[in-house]
C-alpha positions as CSV (number, residue, x, y, z in Angstrom):
1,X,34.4,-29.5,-125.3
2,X,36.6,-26.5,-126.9
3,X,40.2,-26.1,-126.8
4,X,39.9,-23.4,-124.6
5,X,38.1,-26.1,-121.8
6,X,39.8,-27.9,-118.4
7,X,38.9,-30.4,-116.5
8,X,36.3,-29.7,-113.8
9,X,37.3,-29.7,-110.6
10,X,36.9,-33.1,-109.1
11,X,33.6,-33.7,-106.9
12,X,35.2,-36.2,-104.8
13,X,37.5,-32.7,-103.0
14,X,34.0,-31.2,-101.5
15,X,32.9,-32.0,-98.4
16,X,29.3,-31.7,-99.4
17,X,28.5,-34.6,-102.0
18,X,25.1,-32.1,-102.8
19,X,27.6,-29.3,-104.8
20,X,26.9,-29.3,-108.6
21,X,28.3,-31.1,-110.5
22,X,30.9,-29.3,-113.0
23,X,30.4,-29.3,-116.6
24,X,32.3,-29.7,-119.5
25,X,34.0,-26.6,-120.3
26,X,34.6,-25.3,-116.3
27,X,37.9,-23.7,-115.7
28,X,40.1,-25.4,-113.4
29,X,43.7,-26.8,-113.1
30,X,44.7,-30.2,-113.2
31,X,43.9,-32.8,-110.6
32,X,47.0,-34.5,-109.7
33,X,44.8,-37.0,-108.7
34,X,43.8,-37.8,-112.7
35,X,46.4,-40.2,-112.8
36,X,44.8,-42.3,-110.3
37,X,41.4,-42.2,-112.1
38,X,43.4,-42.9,-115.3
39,X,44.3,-46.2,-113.5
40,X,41.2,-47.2,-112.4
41,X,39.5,-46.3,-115.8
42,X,41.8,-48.1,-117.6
43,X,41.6,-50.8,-115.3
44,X,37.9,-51.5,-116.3
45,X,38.4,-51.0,-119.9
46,X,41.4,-53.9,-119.7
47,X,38.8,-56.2,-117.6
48,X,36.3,-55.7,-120.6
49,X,38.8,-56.3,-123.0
50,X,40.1,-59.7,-121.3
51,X,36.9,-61.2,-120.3
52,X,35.6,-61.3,-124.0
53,X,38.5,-62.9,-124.9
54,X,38.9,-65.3,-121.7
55,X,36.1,-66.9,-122.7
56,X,36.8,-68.3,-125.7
57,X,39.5,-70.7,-124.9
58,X,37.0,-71.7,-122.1
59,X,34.4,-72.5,-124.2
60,X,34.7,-76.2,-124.6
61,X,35.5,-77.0,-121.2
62,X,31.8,-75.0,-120.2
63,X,30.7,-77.2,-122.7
64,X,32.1,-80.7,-121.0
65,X,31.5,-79.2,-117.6
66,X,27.7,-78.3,-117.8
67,X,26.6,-80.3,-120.7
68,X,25.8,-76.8,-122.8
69,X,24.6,-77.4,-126.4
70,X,26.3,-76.0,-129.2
71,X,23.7,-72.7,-129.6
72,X,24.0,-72.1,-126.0
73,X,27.7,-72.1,-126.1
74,X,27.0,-69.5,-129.3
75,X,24.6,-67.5,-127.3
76,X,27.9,-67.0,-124.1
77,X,29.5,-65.5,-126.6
78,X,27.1,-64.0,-129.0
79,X,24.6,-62.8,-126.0
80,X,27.5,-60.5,-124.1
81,X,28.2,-59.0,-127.9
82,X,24.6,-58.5,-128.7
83,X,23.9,-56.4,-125.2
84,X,26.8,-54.6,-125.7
85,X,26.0,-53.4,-128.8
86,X,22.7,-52.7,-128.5
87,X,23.5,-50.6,-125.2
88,X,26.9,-48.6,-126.1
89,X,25.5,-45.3,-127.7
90,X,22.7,-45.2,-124.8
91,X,25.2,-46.2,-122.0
92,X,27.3,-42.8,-123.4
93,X,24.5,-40.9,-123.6
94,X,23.4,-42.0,-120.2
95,X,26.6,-40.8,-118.9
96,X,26.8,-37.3,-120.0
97,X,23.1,-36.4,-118.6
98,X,23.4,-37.9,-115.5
99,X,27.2,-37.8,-114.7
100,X,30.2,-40.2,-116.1
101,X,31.5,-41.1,-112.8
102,X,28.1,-42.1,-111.8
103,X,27.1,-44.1,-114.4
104,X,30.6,-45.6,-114.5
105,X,30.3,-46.4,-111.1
106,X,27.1,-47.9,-111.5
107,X,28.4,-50.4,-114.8
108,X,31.1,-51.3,-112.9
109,X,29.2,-52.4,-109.7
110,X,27.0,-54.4,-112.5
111,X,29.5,-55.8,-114.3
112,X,31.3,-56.9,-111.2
113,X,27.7,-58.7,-109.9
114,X,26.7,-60.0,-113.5
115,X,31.0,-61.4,-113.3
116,X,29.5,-63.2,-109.9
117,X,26.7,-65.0,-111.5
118,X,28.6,-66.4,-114.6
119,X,31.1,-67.7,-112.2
120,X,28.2,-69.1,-110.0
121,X,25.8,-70.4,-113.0
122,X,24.6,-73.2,-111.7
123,X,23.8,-74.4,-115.4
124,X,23.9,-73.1,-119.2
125,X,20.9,-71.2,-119.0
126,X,22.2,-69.0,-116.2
127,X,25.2,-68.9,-117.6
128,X,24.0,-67.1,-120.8
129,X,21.5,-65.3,-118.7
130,X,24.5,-63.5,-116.7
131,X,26.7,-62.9,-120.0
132,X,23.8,-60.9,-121.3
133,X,23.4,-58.7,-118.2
134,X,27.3,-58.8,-118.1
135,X,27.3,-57.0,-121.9
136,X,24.5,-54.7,-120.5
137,X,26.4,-53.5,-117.7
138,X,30.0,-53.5,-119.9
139,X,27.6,-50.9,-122.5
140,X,27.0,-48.7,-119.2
141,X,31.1,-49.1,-117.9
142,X,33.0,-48.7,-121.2
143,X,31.9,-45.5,-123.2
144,X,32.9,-43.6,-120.0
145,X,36.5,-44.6,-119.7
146,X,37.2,-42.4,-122.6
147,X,34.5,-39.9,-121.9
148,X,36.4,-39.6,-118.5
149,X,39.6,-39.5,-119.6
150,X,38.7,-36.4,-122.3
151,X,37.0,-34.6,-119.3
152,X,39.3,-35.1,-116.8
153,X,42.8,-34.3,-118.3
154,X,44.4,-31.2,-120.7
155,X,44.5,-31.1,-124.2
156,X,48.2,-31.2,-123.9
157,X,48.4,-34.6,-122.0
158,X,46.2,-36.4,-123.9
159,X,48.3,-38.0,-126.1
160,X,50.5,-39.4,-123.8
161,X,47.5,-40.6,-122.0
162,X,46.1,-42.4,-125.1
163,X,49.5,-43.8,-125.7
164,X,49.3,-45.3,-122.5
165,X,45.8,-46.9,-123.0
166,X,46.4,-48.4,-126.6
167,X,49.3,-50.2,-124.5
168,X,46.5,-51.4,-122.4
169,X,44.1,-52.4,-125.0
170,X,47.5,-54.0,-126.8
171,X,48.3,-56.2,-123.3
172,X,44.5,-56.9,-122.9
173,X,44.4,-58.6,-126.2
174,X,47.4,-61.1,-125.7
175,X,47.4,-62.0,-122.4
176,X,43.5,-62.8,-122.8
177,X,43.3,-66.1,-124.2
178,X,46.4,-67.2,-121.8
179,X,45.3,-66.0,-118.7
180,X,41.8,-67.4,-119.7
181,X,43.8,-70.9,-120.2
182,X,45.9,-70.6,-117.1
183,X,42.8,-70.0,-115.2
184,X,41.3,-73.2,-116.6
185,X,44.1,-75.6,-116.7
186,X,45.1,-74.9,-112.9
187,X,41.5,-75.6,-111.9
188,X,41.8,-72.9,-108.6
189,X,40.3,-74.6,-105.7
190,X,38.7,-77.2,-107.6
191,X,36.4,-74.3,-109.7
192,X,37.6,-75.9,-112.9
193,X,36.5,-72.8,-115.6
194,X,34.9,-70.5,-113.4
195,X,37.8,-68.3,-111.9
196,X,37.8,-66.7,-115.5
197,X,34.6,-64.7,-114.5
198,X,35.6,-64.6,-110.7
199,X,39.1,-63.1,-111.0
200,X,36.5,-59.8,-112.0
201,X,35.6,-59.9,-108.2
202,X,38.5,-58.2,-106.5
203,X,39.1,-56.0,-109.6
204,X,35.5,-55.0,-109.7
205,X,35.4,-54.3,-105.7
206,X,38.8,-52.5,-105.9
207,X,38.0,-50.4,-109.1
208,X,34.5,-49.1,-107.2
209,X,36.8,-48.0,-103.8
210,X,39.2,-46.4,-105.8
211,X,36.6,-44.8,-108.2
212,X,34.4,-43.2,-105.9
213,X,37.3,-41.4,-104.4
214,X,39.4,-40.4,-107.2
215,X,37.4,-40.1,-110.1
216,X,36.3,-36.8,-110.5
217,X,32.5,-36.5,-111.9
218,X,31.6,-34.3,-115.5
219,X,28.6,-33.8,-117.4
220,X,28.1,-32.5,-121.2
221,X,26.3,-29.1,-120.9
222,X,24.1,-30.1,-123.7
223,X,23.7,-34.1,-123.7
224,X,21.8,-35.4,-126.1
225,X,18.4,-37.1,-125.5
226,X,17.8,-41.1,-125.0
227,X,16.2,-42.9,-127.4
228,X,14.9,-46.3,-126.3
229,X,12.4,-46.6,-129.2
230,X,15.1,-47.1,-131.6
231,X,17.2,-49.4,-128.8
232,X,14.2,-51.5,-128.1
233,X,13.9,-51.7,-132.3
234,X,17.8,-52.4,-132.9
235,X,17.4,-55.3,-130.0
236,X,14.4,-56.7,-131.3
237,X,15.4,-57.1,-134.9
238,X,19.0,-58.2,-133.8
239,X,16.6,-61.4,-132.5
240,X,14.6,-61.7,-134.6
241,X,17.5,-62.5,-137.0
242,X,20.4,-64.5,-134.5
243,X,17.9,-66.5,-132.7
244,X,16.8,-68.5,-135.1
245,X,20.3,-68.4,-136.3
246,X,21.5,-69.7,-133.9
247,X,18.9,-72.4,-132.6
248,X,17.5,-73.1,-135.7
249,X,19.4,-76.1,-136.5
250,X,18.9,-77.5,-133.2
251,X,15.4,-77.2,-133.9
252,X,15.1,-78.8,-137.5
253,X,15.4,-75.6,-138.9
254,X,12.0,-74.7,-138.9
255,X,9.4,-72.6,-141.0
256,X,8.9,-69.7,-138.3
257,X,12.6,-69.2,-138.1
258,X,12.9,-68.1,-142.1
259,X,9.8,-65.8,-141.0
260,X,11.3,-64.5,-138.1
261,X,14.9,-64.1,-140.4
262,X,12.7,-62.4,-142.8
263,X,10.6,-60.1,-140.6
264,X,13.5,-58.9,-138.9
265,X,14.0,-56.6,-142.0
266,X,11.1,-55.1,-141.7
267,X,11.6,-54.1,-137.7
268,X,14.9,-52.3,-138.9
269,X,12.7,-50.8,-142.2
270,X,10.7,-49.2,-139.0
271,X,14.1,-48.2,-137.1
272,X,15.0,-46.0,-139.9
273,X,11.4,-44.6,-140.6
274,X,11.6,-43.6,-136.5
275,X,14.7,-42.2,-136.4
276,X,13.7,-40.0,-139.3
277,X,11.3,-39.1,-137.3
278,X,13.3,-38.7,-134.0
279,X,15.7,-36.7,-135.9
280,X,12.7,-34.2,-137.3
281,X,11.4,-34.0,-133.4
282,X,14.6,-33.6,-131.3
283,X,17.7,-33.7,-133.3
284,X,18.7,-37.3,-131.1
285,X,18.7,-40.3,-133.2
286,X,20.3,-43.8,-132.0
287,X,20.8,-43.4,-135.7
288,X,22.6,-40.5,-137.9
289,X,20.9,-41.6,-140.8
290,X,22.8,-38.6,-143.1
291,X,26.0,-39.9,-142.4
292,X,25.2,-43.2,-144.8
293,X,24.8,-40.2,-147.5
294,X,29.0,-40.0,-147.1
295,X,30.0,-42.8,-149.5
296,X,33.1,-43.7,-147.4
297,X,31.0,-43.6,-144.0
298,X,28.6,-46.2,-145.4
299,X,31.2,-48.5,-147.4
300,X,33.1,-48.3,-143.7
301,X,30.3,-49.3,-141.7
302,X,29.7,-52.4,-144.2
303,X,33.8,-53.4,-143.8
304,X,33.1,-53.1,-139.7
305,X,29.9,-55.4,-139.9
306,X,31.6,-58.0,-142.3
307,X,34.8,-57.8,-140.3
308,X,32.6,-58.2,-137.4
309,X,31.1,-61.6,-139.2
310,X,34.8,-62.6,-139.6
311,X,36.2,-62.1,-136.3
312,X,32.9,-64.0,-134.7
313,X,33.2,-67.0,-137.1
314,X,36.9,-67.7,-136.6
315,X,37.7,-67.2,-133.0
316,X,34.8,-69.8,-131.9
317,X,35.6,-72.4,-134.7
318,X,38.9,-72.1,-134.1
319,X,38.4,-72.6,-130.0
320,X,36.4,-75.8,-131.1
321,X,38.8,-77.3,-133.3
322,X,41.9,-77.3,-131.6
323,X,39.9,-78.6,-127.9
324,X,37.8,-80.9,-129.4
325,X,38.8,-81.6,-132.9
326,X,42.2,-81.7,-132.2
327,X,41.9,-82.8,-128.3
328,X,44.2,-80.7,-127.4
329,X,44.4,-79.2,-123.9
330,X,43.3,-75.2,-122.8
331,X,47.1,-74.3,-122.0
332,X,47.7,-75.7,-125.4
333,X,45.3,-73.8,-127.2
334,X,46.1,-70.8,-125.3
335,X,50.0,-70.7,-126.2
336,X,49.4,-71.8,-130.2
337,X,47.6,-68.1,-130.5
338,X,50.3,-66.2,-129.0
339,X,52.2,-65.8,-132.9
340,X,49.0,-64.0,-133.7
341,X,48.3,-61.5,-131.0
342,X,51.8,-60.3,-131.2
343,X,51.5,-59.9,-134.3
344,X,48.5,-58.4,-134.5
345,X,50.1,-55.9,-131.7
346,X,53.3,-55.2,-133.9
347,X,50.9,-54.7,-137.3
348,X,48.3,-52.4,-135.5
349,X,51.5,-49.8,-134.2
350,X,53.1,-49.9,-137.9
351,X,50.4,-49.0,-139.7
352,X,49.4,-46.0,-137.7
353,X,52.8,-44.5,-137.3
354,X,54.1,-45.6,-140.3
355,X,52.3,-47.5,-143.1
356,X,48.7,-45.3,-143.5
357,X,50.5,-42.1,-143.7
358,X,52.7,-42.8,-146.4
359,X,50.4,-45.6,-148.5
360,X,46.5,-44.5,-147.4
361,X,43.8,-47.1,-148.4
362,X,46.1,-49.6,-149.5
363,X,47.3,-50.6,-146.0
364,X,43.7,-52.1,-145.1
365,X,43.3,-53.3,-148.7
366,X,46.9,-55.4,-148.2
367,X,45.7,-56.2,-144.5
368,X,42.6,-58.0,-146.0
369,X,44.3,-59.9,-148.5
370,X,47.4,-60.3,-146.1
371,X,44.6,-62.3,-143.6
372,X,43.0,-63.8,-146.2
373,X,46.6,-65.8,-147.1
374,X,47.0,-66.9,-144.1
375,X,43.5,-68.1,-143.8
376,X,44.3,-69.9,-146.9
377,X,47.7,-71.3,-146.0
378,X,45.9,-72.4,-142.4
379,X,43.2,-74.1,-144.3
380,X,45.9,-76.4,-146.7
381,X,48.0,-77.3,-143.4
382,X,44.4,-78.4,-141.5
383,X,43.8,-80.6,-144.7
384,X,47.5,-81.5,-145.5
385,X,48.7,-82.5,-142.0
386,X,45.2,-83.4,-140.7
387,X,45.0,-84.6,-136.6
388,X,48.9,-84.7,-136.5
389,X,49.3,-80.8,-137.1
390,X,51.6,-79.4,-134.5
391,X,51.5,-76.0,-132.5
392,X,54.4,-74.9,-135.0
393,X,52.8,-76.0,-137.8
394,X,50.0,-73.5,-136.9
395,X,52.4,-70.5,-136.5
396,X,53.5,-69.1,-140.2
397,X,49.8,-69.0,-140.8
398,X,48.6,-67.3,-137.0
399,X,51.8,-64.9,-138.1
400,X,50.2,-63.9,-141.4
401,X,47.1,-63.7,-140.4
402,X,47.9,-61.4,-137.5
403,X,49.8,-59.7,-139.6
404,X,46.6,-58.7,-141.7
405,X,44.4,-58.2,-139.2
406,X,46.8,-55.5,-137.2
407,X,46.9,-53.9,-140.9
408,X,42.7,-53.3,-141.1
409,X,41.8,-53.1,-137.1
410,X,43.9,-49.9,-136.2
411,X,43.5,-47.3,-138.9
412,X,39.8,-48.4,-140.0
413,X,38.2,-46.1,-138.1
414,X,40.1,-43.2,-139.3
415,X,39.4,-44.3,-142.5
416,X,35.8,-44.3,-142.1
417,X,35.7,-41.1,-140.3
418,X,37.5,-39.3,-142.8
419,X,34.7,-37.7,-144.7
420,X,31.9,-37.2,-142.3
421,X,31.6,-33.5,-140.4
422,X,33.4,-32.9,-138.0
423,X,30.3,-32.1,-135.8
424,X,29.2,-36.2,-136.2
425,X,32.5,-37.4,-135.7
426,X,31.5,-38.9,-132.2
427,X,28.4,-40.4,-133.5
428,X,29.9,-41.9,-136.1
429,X,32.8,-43.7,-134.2
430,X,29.8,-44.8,-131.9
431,X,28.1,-46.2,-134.4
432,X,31.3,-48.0,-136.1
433,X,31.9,-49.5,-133.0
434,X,28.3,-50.8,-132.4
435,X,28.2,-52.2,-135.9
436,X,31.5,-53.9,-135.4
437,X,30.0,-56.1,-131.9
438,X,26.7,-56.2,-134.2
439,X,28.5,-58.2,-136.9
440,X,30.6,-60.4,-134.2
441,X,27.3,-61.2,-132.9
442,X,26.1,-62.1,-136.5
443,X,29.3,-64.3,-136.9
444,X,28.7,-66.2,-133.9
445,X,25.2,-66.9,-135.2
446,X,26.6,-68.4,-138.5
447,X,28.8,-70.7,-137.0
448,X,25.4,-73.4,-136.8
449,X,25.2,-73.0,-140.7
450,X,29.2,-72.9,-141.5
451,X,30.6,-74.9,-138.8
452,X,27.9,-77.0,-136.9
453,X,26.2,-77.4,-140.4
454,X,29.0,-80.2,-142.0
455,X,29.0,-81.7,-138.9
456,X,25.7,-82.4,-138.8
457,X,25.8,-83.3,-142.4
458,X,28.2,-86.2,-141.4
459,X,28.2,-90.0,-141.3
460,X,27.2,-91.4,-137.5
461,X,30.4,-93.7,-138.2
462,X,32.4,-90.8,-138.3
463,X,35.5,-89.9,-136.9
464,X,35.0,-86.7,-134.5
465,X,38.3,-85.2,-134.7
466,X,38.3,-85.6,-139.2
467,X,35.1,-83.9,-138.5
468,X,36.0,-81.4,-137.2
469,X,38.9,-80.6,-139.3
470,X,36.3,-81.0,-142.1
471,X,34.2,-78.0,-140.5
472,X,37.1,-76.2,-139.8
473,X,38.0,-76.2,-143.2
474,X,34.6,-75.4,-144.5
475,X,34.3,-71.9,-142.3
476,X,37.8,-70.7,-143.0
477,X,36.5,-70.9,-146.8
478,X,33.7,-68.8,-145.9
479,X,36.0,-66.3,-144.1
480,X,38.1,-65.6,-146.9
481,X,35.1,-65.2,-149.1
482,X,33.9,-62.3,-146.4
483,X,37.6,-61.1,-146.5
484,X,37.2,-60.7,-150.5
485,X,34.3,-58.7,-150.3
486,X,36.0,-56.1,-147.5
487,X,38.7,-55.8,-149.7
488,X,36.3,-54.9,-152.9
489,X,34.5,-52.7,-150.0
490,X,37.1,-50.6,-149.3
491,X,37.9,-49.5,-152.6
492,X,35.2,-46.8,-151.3
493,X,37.6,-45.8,-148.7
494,X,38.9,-42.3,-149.3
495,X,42.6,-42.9,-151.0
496,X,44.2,-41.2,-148.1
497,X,42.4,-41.1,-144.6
498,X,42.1,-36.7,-144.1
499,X,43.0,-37.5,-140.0
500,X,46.6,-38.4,-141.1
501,X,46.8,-35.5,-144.2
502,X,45.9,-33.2,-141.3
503,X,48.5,-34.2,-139.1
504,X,48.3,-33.4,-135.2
505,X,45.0,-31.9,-133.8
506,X,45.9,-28.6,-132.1
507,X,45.1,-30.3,-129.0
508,X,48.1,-32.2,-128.7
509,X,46.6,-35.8,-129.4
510,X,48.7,-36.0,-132.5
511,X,45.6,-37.3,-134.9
512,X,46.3,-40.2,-132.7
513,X,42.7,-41.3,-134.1
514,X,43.1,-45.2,-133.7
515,X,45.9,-45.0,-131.4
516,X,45.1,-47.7,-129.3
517,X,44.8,-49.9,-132.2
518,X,41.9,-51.6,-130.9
519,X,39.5,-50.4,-133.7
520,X,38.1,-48.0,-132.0
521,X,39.0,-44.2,-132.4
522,X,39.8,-41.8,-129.3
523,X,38.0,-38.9,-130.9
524,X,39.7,-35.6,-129.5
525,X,39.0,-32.9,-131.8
526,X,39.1,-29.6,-130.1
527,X,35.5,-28.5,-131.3
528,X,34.2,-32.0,-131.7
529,X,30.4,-31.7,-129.8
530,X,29.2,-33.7,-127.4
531,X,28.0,-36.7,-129.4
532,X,31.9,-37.5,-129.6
533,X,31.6,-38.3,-125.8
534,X,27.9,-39.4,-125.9
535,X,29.0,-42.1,-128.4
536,X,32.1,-42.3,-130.0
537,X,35.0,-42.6,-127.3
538,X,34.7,-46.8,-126.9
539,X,37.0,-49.1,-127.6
540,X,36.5,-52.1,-129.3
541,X,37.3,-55.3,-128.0
């Protein structure tokens, strides 16, 4: 899409659906219905956002409820991460050859069923069954709401309009984990857990109405080509690696899971021999591979994927300890983490506007360590006060941890994309934000080895609750050792990200890059191609 390019004129004004669809790049003037399909787009990317984290505080009451195992409440989680990420670049691509309204459409009518049959699973199985079409169907929904937004309004309104949705993404991420413990504690019409997948009903239902009508449909006038050999790879070494994982210790651990660990490297030794190959052919990898020859692009996409482990590790281990360690009710676990999305919130809009400009690099270097204190401190108050620690006890260290992670998860991506060509910006962001779910996926799979591993390793004598603030312990020291090798990562970073040197883009956006502060960038270079809508406009949960 140039600078010189409008939004196409909306499909949903013709009285014969059979018109063609407008490109990218048609002249027309503004829809004053955009703001309606702002709405509804930014409506689905909030219901994403939510029911990832909604689920978490959940978890151990699915796990009383149905009698789920550990590695099946792993696999809730880790299942809806590993679809999504192995579906995000193809569910953009998808989008611009065949229309972004329509495949929006089409996620959101999935999403909205697969929301159904979590809320209906009638065990575990099910249950992990629906998350993983539910991740499929979010990879088809989300990289359009961005995609949409870029096609549908002017160069000159778009940074008020991604303003508006990093205030989204920024309500999304704190009112998660309490709604998702309101939900559970008030036990709606005796449902008990399951109105935090069936509150997606009416939303879902509403959103596809709305959608149809007001969204207006856009193509990219040169889309880049699928490749499902190099998705079907991705997917099949991603299981080869977390299944075993993740069931291995409730299988003894055995021999064919090290082989299956160990062959998995040699299924993504044959992605990038393909997508060599794809790239000679047609010019559309899954992969870039010559954007790992850009020093700061590859040290970038190892800080996403170990900041991916991070994020995975804590938020399930933490969920576990204070329900069942702690024995501590959902509302109560719900309102202990509200210290730490504000100030996550409060860190992510500082060190965009304020912080990166002015210090470069050293902002996500001083996030890392900034998290990894407060990891620290949180791990001497689990040991010091033991089963008698409080909700405000828990606060100074949620504080400083938020603190640090608003400093890295907002102007990482700029960061990263700072010395790759301009012409792979968007398939670099898309990448960045697939490795990011890869690695919360990975996490999620080390939790049997850091977590479930000590207690295992316990005395049958033992107190549950010490236990558990034993294993608590014992994966917070394994988080701060990730955190110490981001921070020795990003000394690759560039010094001083170019997207804030720069200044605004010409098309108004202000360099807003990680505006949103969700992680993920809003890519709205002028000239980008169309790769940046193909793959790199998703945010990151």
């Amino acid at each position: 899409m140039t600078s010189q390019s409008t939004p196409p004129v909306p499909v949903g004004d013709r009285p014969d659906p059979d018109q063609p669809v407008v490109q990218d790049g048609d002249q027309a003037r503004p829809d004053r219905r955009r703001w309606f399909a702002l709405a509804i787009v930014m409506t689905a990317a909030f219901m994403d956002l939510v029911d990832v984290t909604i689920v978490n505080i959940a978890l151990p009451t699915i796990q009383h409820d149905e009698g789920a195992s550990d590695s099946q409440i792993q696999w809730i989680t880790a299942g809806y991460a590993l679809a999504f990420a192995a579906g995000l670049i193809t569910g953009g691509r998808l989008g611009d050859i065949h229309g972004r309204k329509r495949v929006f459409l089409i996620g959101m009518a999935g999403f909205t069923v697969a929301s159904a049959l979590c809320g209906l699973a009638a065990n575990p199985e099910m249950l992990v069954a629906s998350r993983l079409l539910q991740g499929g169907m979010a990879a088809l929904m989300v990289p359009q709401v961005l995609s949409i937004v870029h096609a549908t309004f002017p160069a000159h309104e778009r940074g008020k309009v991604f303003g508006m949705f990093g205030a989204v993404v920024g309500l999304g991420a704190v009112s998660g984990p309490l709604l998702g413990a309101l939900l559970t504690e008030w036990n709606l019409f005796g449902l008990e857990w399951r109105p935090i997948f069936l509150i997606n009903l009416p939303v879902g239902i509403a959103g596809l109405l709305l959608g149809s009508r007001f969204i207006s449909e856009s193509k990219a006038p040169k889309a880049l080509r699928l490749d499902l050999v190099g998705v079907a790879l991705v997917t099949v070494g991603l299981l080869m690696l977390l299944y075993p994982l993740t069931e291995g210790r409730a299988l003894g651990w055995p021999l064919w899971g090290y082989v299956s660990m160990a062959g998995s490297l040699a299924v993504f030794a044959a992605l990038v021999g393909y997508e060599r190959h794809k790239t000679r052919r047609d010019g559309s990898p899954l992969i870039e591979l010559s954007l790992f020859r850009v020093k700061s692009f590859a040290a970038g996409i190892a800080v996403q994927l170990t900041f991916g482990i991070v994020c995975g590790i804590f938020f399930l281990v933490w969920t576990l300890y204070m329900q069942i360690g702690l024995d501590w009710g959902v509302l109560k676990s719900g309102l202990t983490g509200i210290p730490f999305s504000i100030a996550v919130s409060v860190a992510a809009g500082l060190s965009v506007e304020k912080l990166v400009p002015r210090f470069g690099r050293k902002v996500l270097q001083a996030g890392a360590l900034t998290m990894a204190a407060g990891l620290l401190l949180y791990l001497w108050m689990a040991g010091r006060y033991g089963l008698e620690i409080s909700p405000w006890q828990m606060a100074l260290p949620l504080l400083v941890m938020g603190l640090g992670m608003g400093l890295i998860v907002a102007p990482l991506t700029d960061a990263v994309l700072s010395g790759v060509p301009k012409e792979h910006s968007g398939s670099a962001s898309g990448l960045i934000n697939t490795t990011l779910q890869m690695g919360n996926a990975l996490g999620l799979g080390l939790v049997s080895v850091v977590f479930f591993g000590v207690i295992d390793r316990a005395g049958p004598g033992s107190e549950i609750g010490l236990v558990f603030v034993d294993a608590f312990q014992n994966a917070l020291g394994w988080v701060v050792a990730v955190l110490g090798a981001i921070f020795l990562l990003m000394f690759a970073l560039p010094a001083r990200p170019k997207l804030h040197v720069e200044g605004a883009d010409s098309d108004g956006s202000g360099g807003l890059g990680d505006a949103d502060g969700s992680g993920a960038v809003a890519e709205v270079k002028p000239k980008a191609d169309e790769r940046a809508e193909a793959e790199g406009l998703v945010p990151v949960p």
